[in-house]
Every structure is written in structure tokens, then in C-alpha cells.
C-alpha positions in Angstrom: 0.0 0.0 0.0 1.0 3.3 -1.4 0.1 6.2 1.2 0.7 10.4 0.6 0.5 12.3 3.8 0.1 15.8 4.1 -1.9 17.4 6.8 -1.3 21.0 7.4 -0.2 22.3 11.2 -2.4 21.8 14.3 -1.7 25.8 15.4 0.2 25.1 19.0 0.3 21.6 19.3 2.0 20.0 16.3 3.5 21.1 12.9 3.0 19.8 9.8 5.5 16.8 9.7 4.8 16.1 13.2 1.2 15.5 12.3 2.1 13.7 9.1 5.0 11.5 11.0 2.1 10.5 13.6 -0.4 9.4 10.6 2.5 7.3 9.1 3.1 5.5 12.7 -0.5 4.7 13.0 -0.7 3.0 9.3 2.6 1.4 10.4 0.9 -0.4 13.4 -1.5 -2.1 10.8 0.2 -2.2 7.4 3.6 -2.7 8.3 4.9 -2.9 4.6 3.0 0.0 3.7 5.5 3.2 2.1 3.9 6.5 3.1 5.6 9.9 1.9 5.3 12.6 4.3 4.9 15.9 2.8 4.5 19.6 4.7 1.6 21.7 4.2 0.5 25.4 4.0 -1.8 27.5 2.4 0.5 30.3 2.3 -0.6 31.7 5.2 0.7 31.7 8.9 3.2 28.3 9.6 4.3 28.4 5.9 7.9 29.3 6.7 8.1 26.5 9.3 6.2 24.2 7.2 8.1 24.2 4.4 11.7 24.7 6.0 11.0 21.5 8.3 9.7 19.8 5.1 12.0 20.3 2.3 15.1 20.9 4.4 15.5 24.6 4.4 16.9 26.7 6.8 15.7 29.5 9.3 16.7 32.7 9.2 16.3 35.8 11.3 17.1 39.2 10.8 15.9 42.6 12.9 13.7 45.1 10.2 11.7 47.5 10.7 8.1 47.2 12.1 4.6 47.9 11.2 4.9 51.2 14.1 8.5 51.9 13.1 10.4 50.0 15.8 12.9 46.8 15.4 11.1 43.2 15.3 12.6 40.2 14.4 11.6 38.4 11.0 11.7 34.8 11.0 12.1 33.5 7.0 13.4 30.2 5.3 16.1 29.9 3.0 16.3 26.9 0.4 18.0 25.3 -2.5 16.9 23.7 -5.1 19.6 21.1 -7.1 18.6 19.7 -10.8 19.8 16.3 -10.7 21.7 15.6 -14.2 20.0 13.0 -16.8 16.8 12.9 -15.1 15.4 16.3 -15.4 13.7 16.2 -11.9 14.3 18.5 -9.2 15.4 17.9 -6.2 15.4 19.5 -2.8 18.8 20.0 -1.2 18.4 16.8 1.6 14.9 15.5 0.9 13.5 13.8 -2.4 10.7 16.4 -2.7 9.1 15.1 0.3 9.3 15.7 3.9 10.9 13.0 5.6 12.3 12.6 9.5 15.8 11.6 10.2 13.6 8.4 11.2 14.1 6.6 7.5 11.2 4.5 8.0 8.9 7.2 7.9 9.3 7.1 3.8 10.7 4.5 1.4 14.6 3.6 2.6 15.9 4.5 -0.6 15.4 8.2 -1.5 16.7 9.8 2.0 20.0 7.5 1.4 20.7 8.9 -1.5 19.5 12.4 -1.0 21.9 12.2 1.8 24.9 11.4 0.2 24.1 13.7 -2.9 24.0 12.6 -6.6 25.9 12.5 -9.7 26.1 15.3 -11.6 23.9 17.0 -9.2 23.6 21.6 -10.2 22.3 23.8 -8.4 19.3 25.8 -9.6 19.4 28.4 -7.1 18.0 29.5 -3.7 14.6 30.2 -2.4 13.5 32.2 0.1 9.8 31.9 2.2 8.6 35.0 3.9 6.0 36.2 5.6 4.7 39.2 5.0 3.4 38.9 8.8 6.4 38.4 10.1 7.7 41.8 9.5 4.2 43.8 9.1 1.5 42.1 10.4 -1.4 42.3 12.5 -0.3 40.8 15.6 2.8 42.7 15.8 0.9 45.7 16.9 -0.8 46.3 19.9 -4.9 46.5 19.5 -5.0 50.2 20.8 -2.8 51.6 18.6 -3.8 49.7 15.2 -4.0 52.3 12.6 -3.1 52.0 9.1 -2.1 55.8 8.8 0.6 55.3 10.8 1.7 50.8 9.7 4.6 50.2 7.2 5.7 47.6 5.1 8.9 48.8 5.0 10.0 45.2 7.0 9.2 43.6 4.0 11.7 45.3 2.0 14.5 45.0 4.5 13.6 41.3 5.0 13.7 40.7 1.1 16.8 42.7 1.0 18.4 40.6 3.8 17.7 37.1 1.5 18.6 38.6 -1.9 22.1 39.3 0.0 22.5 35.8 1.8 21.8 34.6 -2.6 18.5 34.4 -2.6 16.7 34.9 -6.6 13.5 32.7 -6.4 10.8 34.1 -3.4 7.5 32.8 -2.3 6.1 35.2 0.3 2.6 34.9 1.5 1.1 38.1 2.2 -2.0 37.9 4.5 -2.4 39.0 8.3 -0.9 42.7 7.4 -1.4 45.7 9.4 -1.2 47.7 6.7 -2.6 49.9 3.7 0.6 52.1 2.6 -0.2 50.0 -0.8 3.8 48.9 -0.5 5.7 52.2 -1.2 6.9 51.3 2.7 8.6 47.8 0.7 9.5 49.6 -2.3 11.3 52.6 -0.1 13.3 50.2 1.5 14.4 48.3 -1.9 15.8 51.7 -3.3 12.5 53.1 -4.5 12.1 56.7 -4.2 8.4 57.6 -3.3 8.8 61.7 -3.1 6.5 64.2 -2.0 6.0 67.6 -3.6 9.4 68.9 -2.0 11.4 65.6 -3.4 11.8 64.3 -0.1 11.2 60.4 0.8 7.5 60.1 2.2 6.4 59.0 5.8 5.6 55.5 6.7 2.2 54.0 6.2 -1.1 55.8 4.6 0.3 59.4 5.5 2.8 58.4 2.7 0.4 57.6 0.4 -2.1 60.5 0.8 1.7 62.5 0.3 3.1 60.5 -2.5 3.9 63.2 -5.9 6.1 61.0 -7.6 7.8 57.5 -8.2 11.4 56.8 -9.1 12.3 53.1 -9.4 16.0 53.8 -10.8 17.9 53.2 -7.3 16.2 50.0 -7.0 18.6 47.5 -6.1 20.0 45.8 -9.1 19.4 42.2 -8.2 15.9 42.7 -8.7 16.3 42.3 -12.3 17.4 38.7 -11.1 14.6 37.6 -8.9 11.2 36.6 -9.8 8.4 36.7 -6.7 5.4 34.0 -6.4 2.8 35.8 -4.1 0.7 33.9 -2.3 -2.7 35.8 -3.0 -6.2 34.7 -1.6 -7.7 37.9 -1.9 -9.1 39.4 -5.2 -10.0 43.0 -4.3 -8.5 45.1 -6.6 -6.3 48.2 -4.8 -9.1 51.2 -4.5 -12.8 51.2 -4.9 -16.1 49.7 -2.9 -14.2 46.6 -2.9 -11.0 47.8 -2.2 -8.3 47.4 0.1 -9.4 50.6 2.4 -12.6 49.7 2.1 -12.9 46.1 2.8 -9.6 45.6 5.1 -9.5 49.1 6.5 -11.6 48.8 9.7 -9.9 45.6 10.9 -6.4 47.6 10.7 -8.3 50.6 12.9 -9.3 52.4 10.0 -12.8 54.6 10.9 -15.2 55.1 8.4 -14.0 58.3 7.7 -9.8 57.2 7.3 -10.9 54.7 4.8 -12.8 56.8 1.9 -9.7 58.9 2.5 -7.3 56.6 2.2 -9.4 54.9 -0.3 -8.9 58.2 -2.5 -5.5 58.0 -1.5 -4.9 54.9 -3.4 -6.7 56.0 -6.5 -3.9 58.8 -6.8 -1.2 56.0 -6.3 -2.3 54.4 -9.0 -2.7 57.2 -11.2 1.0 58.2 -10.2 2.1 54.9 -10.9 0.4 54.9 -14.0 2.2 57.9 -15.0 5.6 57.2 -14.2 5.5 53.9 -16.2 4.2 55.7 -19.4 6.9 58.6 -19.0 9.9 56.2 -18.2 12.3 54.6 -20.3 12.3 51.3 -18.6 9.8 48.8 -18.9 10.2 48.1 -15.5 6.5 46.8 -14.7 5.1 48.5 -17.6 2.9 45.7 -19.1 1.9 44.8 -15.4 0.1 48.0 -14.8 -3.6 47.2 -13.5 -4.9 49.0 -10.5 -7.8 46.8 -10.5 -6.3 42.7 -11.1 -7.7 41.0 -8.9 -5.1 40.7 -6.0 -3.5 43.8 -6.5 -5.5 45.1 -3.1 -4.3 42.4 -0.7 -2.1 43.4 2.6 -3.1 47.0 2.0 -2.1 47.2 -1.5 0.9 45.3 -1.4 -0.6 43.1 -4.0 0.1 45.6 -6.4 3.0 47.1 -5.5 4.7 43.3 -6.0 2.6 42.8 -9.5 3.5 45.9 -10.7 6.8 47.2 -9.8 8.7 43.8 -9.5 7.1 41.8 -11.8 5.3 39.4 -9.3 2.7 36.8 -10.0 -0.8 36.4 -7.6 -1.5 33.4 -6.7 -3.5 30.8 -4.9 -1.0 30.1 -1.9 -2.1 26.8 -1.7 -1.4 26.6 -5.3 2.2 27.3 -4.8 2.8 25.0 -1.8 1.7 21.9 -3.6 3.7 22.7 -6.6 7.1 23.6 -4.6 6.9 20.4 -2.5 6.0 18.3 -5.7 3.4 16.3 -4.4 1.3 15.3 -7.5 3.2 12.8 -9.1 3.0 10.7 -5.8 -0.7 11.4 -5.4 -1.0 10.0 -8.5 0.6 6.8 -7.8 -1.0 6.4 -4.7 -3.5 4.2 -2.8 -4.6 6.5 -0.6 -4.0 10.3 0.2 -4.1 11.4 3.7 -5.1 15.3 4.8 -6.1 17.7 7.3 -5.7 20.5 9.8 -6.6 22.0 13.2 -10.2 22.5 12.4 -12.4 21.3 9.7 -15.0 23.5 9.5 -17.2 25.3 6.6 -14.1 27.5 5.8 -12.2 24.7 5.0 -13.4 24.4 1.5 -12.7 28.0 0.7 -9.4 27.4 -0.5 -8.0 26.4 2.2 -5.0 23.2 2.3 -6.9 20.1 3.0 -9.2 21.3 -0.4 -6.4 21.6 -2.0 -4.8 18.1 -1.5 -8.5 16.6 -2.2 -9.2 18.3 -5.5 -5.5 17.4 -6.8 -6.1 13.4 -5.4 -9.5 13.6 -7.0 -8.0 14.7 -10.3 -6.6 11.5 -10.4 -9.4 9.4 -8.5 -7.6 8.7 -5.3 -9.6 8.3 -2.1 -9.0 10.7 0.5 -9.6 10.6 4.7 -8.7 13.9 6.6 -8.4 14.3 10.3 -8.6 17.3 12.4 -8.5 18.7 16.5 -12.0 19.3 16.2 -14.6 19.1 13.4 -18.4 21.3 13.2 -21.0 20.3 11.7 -20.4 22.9 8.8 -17.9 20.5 7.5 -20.1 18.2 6.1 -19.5 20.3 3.0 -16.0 19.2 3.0 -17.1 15.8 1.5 -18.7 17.7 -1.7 -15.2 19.4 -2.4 -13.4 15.8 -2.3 -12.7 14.9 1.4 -14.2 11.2 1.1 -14.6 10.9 5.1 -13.3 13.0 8.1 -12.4 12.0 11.6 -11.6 14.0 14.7 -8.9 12.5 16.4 -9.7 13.5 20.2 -10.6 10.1 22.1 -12.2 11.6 25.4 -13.6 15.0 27.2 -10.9 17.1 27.6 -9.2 20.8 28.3 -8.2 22.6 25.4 -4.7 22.7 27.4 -4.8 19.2 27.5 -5.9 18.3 23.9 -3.3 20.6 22.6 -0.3 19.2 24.2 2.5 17.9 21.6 2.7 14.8 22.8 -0.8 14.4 23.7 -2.0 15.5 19.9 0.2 13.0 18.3 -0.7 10.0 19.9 -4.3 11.1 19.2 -3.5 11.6 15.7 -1.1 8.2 15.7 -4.5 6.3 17.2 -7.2 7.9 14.8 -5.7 6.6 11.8 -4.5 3.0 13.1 -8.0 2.8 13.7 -9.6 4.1 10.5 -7.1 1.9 8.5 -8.2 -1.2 11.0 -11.8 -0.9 9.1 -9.8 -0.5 5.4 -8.2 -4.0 6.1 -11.4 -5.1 7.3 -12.9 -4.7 3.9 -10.0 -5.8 2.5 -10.9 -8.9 3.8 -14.3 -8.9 2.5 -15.9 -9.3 6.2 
């Protein structure tokens, strides 16, 4: 038996690979011949650093940048490389076979973490990755509720933290952008990069909005040179466009501390951004994000503009962050050669089908007919519609009444999860044997 794991974190309790590692034990305890893969996942969201460090054997790295309010925080991103393994035109993750596996070799089949171990012939190197969080440097939870206000929240973190991996080698970037505390529509990112976002007197702008609502004119010859190098994969699952009724000031305003009142100004704000953008691109000589120049693609108003200040000025592409994981970890080719595909996370709920990790796993197993079981901390009775988008059956994997404390300790969780699936796999050799 043939089994793909990937189950996305349980938020405090385990990650990723520790949930996945637990599945694989349970199958273990009934098929003990059975090769299960054990793959990260994230939707691009919060955990997707970790995630995908732990899983494809990345490293972390942290570096002090600017905050949302102006003051030092310390960004937490992941640094990869990818090799291209001569003769077989496969890539390869620098100590993993495009999997996640534990030092534990039985967790996948013996023979790809030998040989990723002691390298290949005629192994190149395709160049290193970096995963950032946009959070991690600007978001939400880095600022205290009572003084949220987007006026006064940068992105100029962002910049310092890109900055930081493009200097540590760094050309290929995923960074998901949700959680912000911000609507400075990313001149704060650009600033920081070697943009020059002038007002009327020539001078560099303030952080945040105030910059915006001051913003006269764009320069984008001091940006650093490597950018030419580096393309960006955002992870996007947002499609407000940057200004309007469904705008970013409008739709993401108030939950930043935005009052009525800030966000059709800073709403108006943006419009001039755009038109500013707009007219810098048409009276340059570069090209620089010329033919990426729409105010209103869908995207382009997620993290307080930021969207569009990635699309536009450094050629980035919007996407689907589950999208991204599940083609950076390379999990479709084993999906298609397996029996089963195991998924899940914390909660399965009625959000879960909005795009969220476990859907994503389902719809690319069901692409290819696979059956699919998902287990979760806790499951509502929402969730029922998980089994429309793909999810064939769903299991919570708590065994008693408990505390929350309780049901979220490490240890605790993984047995849980270890015992869930010995036992749904005890019925799947059941019917195996026809009783």
C-alpha cells in the first residue's frame, strides 16, 4: 500500500511533519509494509515558513527590520536550495527527495533519504529560495490593538527582510502576504528596496497611509539591481482590486483601525497612487512593470495594496497560496501513484473548502481518483460540505472530554492523531478482507 500524507499544522500543538510523522506510525501499526511519503503543508498563510523549511530541508533565518509602528522586530524566513539532478530532469530538494521525511528513514521508502543524503551525480544547483511572511515583518499581531492604525503601519520590513535574502543569494521568493497591518499600498517595501516615493518637496515620504495620501512621484532607478534577477510568487487569496467599494481601504481598513471616515480617505489615497504609478511607467524609459500595470487585477489590493506594489513594480505573480505549496513540494506525481491520500488540519470547519490546504490536496487526489480521509483537533458540523469538495470521510482525532490545554499538548496530539488513523485503517483492512 501506497500512502501520501500531508496534513497542514495543528496551530500550537503539532506542525506539519509532526502530524504527518504521527499518521504514518499509525498505518505502520496495521500495514507494516505499507511506504507512506510525508509531505509539509500550508496555504501560504501563517506556519508556511516552518512548514516548508522543516519539510524540504530549508533553513531559518532571522534578521531585525523595521516594524509595522517603526520600531525593530525580528523576522523569521526560510532559505532553500533547489539542485537539478543531471540525466533525469527532476528536481530535487537539497536533503529530501521532494518530500518531507524525519531523520527516522522509515517514515518514507529507505531509498530516497539515502541517496539524497549522500548527494547525486552530476547534481547543479538551480538556485536558492527564500519563504517570507509578509506577517512576520508587518503584520497584525505585531501591533498592539490600541494603537492599530493603518495611517501610521509600514511595510517597510518587507523590503529589509527581502533585502536581507537577496544578500544571503537568494533569486527565487514565495512570500505569502496575508495577516498585514497595513494599507501604505507597499511604497513602505519599495522605499526600503531603493525606491524613491517623493513628496512635492522631493523628499522620501512618511511611513504608512500618510505616505500615500503624500506621494507626488515615483522613481524606481535606485532599486537594487538584483531585482532584475529575482522573480516573486505571491501567495494571494484575496481578489480585491487596490481602490474602490471593494477595495483594500474599504474592505480591510476597519480591521487595521481604520474609521469610516480614514478609509474613503485613504481609499482616495490609493486612487492617486495608482494614477501616479500609472504615470511614471508611461513617462519612463524602462519597462520596469510596464505591461503589469492594473490598479484593478484581482489581488492587487491584498495586505493593504501590497498586491500591487509586488505585481507591478517587481514583476510578481498572484497566486493561490495553496497553489504554490503543492507545486514547490512536488506532491502530485506521488498522489498519482497512490492508494490513498491522507489530509487535514486544526479544524475542519465550513471554511475549509474556501481554498484552504486540505481542499487543496483533495481536488488534486480527485484529479486523479484517489480516495481521501482527513483528520482534524475538532470538526463542526459545517464541515459536512468538506465531503462535496473531495474529502471522502473526516475524523476528529480527540478520544475523550478534555481541556483545550490538554488536547493541545504535543505529545498528547500526536498520539491522538497516531490512534485515529491506526483505527480508521483497522476498518480499510477489514474490507479488504471482504468481512
Amino acid at each position: 500500500m501506497k500512502v501520501v500524507i500531508a496534513i497542514d499544522s495543528f496551530k500550537g500543538s503539532m506542525s506539519s511533519i509532526e502530524a504527518g510523522e504521527a499518521a504514518a506510525a499509525g498505518i505502520r501499526k496495521v500495514y507494516s509494509e505499507a511506504k507512506t511519503k510525508v509531505y509539509p503543508l500550508a496555504d501560504g498563510g501563517e506556519g508556511t515558513v516552518r512548514a516548508l523549511a522543516q519539510g524540504l530541508g530549508g533553513s531559518l533565518e532571522n534578521v531585525t527590520v523595521t516594524g509595522p509602528l517603526g520600531a525593530p522586530v525580528v523576522c523569521e524566513y526560510a532559505i532553500w536550495e533547489k539542485r537539478n539532478i543531471g540525466g533525469s530532469g527532476r528536481i530535487d530538494f537539497v536533503g529530501k527527495e521532494m518530500m518531507a521525511v524525519s531523520e527516522n528513514a522509515s517514515v518514507v521508502e529507505n531509498t530516497s533519504i539515502i541517496e539524497s543524503k549522500r548527494g547525486y551525480k552530476n547534481e547543479k544547483k538551480c538556485g536558492k529560495t527564500a519563504i517570507i511572511e509578509m506577517a512576520g515583518a508587518a503584520g497584525i499581531t505585531l501591533v498592539p490593538p490600541e494603537l492599530l492604525n493603518p495611517i501610521n503601519t509600514t511595510t517597510y520590513g518587507v523590503g529589509e527582510v527581502i533585502k536581507d535574502a537577496i544578500s544571503k543569494g537568494c533569486r527565487n521568493f514565495i512570500i505569502g502576504i496575508g495577516g498585514s497591518a497595513t494599507n501604505d499600498g507597499g511604497i513602505g517595501m519599495l522605499q526600503a528596496l531603493g525606491g524613491e516615493l517623493l513628496d512635492k518637496s522631493g523628499k522620501q515620504v512618511p511611513f504608512g497611509a500618510e505616505g500615500v495620501e503624500k506621494l507626488a512621484s515615483i522613481s524606481c532607478k535606485n532599486l537594487l539591481p538584483e531585482l532584475k534577477e529575482c522573480s516573486f510568487r505571491i501567495a494571494c487569496d484575496v481578489d480585491n482590486p487596490l481602490y474602490g467599494e471593494k477595495g483594500c481601504s474599504y474592505i480591510f481598513g476597519p480591521q487595521k483601525g481604520a474609521t469610516p471616515e480614514m478609509v474613503e480617505l485613504m481609499d482616495g489615497w490609493m486612487e492617486n497612487y495608482a494614477k501616479i504609478t500609472e504615470e511614471y511607467f508611461a513617462d519612463s524609459k524602462t519597462q520596469l512593470g510596464k505591461f503589469n500595470y492594473d490598479p484593478n487585477y484581482p489581488g492587487c489590493g491584498a495586505a493593504g495594496g501590497l498586491g500591487f506594489a509586488f505585481r507591478t513594480f517587481l514583476h510578481g505573480k498572484l497566486e493561490p497560496g495553496i497553489s504554490i505549496v503543492l507545486e514547490e513540494i512536488g506532491i502530485e506525481n506521488q498522489i498519482k501513484n497512490a492508494d490513498i491520500v491522507i489530509t487535514g488540519e486544526g479544524r475542519l470547519d465550513g471554511q475549509t473548502v474556501m481554498g484552504k490546504a486540505p481542499i487543496g490536496i483533495a481536488r488534486l487526489a480527485k484529479k486523479y481518483g484517489k480516495p481521501v480521509l482527513a483528520f482534524s483537533g475538532s470538526v463542526t458540523e459545517d464541515a459536512a460540505s468538506c465531503n462535496e469538495a473531495g474529502i471522502d470521510a473526516f475524523f476528529p482525532i480527540l478520544r475523550q472530554v478534555t481541556t483545550l490545554e490538554e488536547a493541545m499538548d504535543p505529545q498528547t496530539a500526536q498520539k491522538n492523531m497516531e490512534s485515529a488513523v491506526e483505527q480508521a485503517f483497522r476498518v480499510i483492512r477489514l474490507k479488504e478482507r471482504n468481512w
